[in-house]
C-alpha positions in Angstrom: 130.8 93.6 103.1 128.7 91.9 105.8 125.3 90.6 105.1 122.4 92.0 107.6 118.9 91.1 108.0 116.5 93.4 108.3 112.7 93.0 108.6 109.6 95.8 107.3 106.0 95.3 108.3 103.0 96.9 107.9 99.7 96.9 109.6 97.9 99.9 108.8 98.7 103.4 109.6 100.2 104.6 112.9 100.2 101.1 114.1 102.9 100.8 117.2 103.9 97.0 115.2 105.0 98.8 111.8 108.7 98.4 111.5 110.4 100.6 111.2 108.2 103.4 112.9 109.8 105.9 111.1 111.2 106.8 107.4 113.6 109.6 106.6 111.2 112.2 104.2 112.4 115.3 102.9 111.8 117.1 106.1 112.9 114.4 108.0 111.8 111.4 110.3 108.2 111.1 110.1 105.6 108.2 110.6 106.1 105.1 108.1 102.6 105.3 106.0 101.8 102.6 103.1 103.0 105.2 100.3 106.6 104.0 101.5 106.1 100.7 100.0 104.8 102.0 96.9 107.6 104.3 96.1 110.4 102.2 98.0 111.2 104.8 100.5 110.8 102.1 103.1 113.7 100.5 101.8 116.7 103.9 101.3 118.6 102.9 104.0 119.3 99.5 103.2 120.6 98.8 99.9 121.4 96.8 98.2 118.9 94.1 98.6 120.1 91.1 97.9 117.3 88.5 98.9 113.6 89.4 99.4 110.7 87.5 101.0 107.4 89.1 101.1 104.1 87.2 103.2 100.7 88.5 102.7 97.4 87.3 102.6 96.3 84.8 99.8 95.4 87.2 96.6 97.7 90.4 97.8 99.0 92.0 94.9 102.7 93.2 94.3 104.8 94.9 92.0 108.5 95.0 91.8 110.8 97.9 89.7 107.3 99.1 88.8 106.1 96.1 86.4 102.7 95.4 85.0 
């Protein structure tokens, strides 16, 4: 299977920059909100992830697989 590269960003909510704009919810497309990220909706169309870079401002927090 082919590699592909796909890039997520986040700038706040309903910002035209997010990428993607939209996620697939239970009642379809709608506006990508920070939730997304929490809960890894963001990321259901692209599995598996097999590398992951992340770039935020100095003392950002993040969790992966829900870890303390």
């Amino acid at each position: 299977m082919a590699k592909k590269i796909k890039q997520f960003r986040y700038y706040g909510e309903n910002n035209e920059n997010n990428q993607p704009l939209t996620v697939v919810g239970n009642t379809g497309p709608r506006a990508m909100n920070y939730l997304d990220f929490m809960n890894g909706n963001v990321f259901a169309n692209y599995y598996p992830i097999v590398q992951l870079g992340i770039q935020a401002m100095p003392g950002t927090k993040f969790y992966l697989n829900n870890a303390i």
